[in-house]
N, C-alpha and C positions, 0 to 999 in steps of 0.2 A: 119522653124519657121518664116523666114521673110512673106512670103506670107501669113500667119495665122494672124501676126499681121497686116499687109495691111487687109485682110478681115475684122478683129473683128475692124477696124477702123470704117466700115459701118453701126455699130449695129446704132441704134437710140441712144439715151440720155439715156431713160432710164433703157434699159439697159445694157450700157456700163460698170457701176460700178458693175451688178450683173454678169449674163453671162457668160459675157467678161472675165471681171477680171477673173471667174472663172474658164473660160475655158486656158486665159493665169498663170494663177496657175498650171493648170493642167501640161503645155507646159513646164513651170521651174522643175516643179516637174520631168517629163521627162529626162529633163538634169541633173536635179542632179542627179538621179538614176544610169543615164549611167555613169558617170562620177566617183559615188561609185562601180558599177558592175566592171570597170578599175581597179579600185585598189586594190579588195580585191581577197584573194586567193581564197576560196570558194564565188562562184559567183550565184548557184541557188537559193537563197529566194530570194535577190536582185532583178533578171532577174526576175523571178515571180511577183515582186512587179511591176514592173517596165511593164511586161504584163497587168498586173491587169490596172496599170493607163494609156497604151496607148488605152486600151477600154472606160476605161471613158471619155478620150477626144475626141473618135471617137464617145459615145452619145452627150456629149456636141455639139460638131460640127452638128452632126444630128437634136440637138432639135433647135438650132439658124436657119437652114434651113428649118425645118417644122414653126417656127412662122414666116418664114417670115424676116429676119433679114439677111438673109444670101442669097445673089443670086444663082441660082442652078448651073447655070458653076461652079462660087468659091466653091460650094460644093464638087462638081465633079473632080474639080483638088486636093483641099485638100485631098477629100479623096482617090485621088490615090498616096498624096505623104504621109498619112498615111498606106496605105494596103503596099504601099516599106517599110516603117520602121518596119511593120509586120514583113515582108517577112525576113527584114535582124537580128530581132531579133529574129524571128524562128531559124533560120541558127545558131545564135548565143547560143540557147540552146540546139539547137540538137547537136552542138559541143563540149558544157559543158556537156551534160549527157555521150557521147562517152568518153569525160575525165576518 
């Protein structure tokens, strides 16, 4: 997440407030999610949801580097340290449905 907001520091002005913010919404939202998946005993619609929004924030990411906003390395690293958080919440629900 620190690397995401070092990039979205980049965006131009204007739009830092849309985008941005909204792709660092996304990023919160992220944490909270995992943070309620932790504590609760039934943990599939959660993780679900919580799937649902790591896609959204890998469109996000995607559209900031098609207009331009985003340099293609930063792209390229983000989005490999998005496709790990994939990977480890794949794991994480292949675990819960074997429950």
């Amino acid at each position: 997440m620190q690397y995401a907001m070092d990039a979205l520091r980049q965006y131009p002005k204007t739009e830092r407030f849309v985008l941005a913010a909204e792709t660092r919404a996304s990023m919160y939202k992220i944490i909270e999610l995992i943070i309620v998946a932790n504590k609760k005993y039934t943990k599939k619609t959660t993780l679900q949801n919580l799937d649902i929004e790591l896609d959204v924030l890998r469109v996000k990411v995607r559209l900031g580097m098609k207009a331009g906003f985003l340099p293609f390395r930063k792209y390229e690293i983000l989005s490999k340290k998005l496709d790990e958080v994939g990977r480890l919440l794949g794991g994480w629900i292949r675990s819960e449905n074997h429950k």
